[in-house]
C-alpha positions in Angstrom: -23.3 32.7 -12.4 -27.1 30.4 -12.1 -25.2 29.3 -15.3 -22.0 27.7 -14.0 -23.7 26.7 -11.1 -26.4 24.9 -13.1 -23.4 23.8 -14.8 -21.5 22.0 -12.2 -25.1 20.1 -11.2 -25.7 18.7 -14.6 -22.5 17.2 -14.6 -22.9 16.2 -11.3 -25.8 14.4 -12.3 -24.3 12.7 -15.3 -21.7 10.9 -13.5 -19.4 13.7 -14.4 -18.3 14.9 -10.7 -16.0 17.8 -11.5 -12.6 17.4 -8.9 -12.5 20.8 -8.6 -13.6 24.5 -9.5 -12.2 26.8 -11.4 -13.1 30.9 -10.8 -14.3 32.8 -14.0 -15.6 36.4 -14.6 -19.2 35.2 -13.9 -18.3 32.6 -10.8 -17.0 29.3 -10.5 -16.8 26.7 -13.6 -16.3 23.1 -13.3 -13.0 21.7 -14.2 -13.3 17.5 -15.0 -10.1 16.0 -13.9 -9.6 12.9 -15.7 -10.4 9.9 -14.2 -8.5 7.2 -12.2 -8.3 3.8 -13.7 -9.4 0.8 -11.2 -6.6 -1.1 -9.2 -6.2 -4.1 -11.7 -4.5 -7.0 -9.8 -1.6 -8.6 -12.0 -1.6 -11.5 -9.5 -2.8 -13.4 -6.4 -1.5 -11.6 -3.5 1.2 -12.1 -1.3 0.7 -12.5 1.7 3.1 -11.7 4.8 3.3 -12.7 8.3 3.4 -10.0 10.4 4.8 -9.7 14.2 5.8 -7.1 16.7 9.6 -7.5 15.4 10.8 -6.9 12.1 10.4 -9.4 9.4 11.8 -9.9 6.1 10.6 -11.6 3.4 11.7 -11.7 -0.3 9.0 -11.6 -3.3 8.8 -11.5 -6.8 7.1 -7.5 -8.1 5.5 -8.5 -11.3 6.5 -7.2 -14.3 4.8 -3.9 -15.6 3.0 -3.0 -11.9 3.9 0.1 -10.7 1.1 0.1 -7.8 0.0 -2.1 -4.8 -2.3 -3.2 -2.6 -2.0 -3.4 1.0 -4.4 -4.9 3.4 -4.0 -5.5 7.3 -6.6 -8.0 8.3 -5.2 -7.7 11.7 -8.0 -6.5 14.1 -5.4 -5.5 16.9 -2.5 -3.8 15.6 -1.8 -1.6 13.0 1.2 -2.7 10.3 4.5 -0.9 9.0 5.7 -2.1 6.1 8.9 -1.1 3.8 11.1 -2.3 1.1 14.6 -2.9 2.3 17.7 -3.4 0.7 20.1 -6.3 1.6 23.1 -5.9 3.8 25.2 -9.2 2.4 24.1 -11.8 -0.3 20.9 -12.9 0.0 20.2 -16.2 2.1 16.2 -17.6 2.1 13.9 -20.3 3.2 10.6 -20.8 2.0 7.7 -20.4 3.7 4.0 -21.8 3.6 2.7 -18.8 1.6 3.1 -19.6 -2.4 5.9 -16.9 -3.6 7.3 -15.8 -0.4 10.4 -16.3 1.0 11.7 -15.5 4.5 15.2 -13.4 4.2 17.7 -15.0 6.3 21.0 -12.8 5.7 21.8 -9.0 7.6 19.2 -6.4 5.8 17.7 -3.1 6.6 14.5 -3.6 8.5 11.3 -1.1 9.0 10.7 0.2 12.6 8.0 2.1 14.4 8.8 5.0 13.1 9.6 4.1 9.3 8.0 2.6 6.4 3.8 2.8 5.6 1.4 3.0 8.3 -1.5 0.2 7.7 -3.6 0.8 9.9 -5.8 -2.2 11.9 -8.4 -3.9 9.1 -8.1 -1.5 6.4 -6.1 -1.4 2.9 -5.1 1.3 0.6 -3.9 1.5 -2.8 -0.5 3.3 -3.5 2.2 3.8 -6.1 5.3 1.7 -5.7 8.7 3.1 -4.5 11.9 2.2 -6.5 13.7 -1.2 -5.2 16.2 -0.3 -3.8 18.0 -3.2 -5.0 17.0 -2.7 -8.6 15.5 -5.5 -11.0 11.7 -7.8 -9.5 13.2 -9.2 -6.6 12.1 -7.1 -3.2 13.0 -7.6 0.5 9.8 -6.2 2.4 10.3 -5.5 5.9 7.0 -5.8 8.0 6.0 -5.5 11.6 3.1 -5.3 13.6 2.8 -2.0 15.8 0.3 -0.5 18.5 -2.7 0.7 17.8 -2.1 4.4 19.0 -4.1 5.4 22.0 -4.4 1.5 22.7 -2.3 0.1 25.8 -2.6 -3.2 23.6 0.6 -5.9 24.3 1.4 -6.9 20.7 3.8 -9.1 21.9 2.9 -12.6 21.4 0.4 -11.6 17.9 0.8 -12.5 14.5 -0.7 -11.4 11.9 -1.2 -12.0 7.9 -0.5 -8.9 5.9 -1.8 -9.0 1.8 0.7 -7.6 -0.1 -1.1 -7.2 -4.4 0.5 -5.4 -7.1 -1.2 -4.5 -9.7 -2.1 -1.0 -11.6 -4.3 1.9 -11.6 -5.6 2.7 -8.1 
């Protein structure tokens, strides 16, 4: 047992942090997972203005990403954010932020209740989901919602959402 203890220490201390234990005759033996490669950006971000009612804006995924990176700068409100598919053919105009489109024809929008939770100046790293749609394009739907426990009127805010795909995580 002072063995597999002494065990999970050294690797401890090489840099070799064991993701979990694993029970044996003579106690617990470290079990090295293997590791998780960095988030590697494939591109600049996008980035998405965010309000208290749904918005929809078309991007390009680049090729080969299966991950992305979210970050709310917004110091007020938290964001929910989802891929949509579209309702009709698919009207746009462009917007001020390089790669972004703003979706002007009937999709599905994210609501309170739907989507991923971002919450108020933090990011996360997460697989991505299927398009719905199929092929790079993606409608994401993104709104800005109450902190919770806050009495906060969203109402008038905007915020900028960044929106980076990349790999790994």
């Amino acid at each position: 047992m002072r063995l597999a203890i002494f065990g999970a220490v050294a690797l401890a201390l090489v840099g070799a942090t064991p993701a979990r234990a694993q029970a044996t005759a003579n106690g617990f033996e470290a079990v090295a997972s293997p590791a998780m490669p960095p988030f590697m950006r494939a591109a600049d971000p996008f980035l998405l203005p965010a309000t208290s009612t749904p918005q929809q804006y078309l991007i390009t995924q680049p090729e080969k990403t299966a991950s992305y990176r979210g970050v709310n700068s917004c110091l007020m409100a938290d964001v929910r954010i989802k891929t949509v598919k579209a309702s009709a053919p698919i009207t746009s105009t462009p917007t001020p932020y390089p790669g972004v489109s703003k979706v002007t024809s009937p999709t599905a929008t994210v609501s309170e209740m739907t989507g991923t939770r971002f919450m108020a100046r933090w990011g996360e790293w997460l697989g991505s989901t299927p398009n719905p749609m199929g092929g790079q394009q993606r409608i994401i739907s993104i709104m800005l919602v109450p902190i919770p426990g806050t009495s906060t009127d969203i109402s008038g805010l905007t915020c900028i959402f960044e929106l980076g795909y990349g790999n790994g995580g």
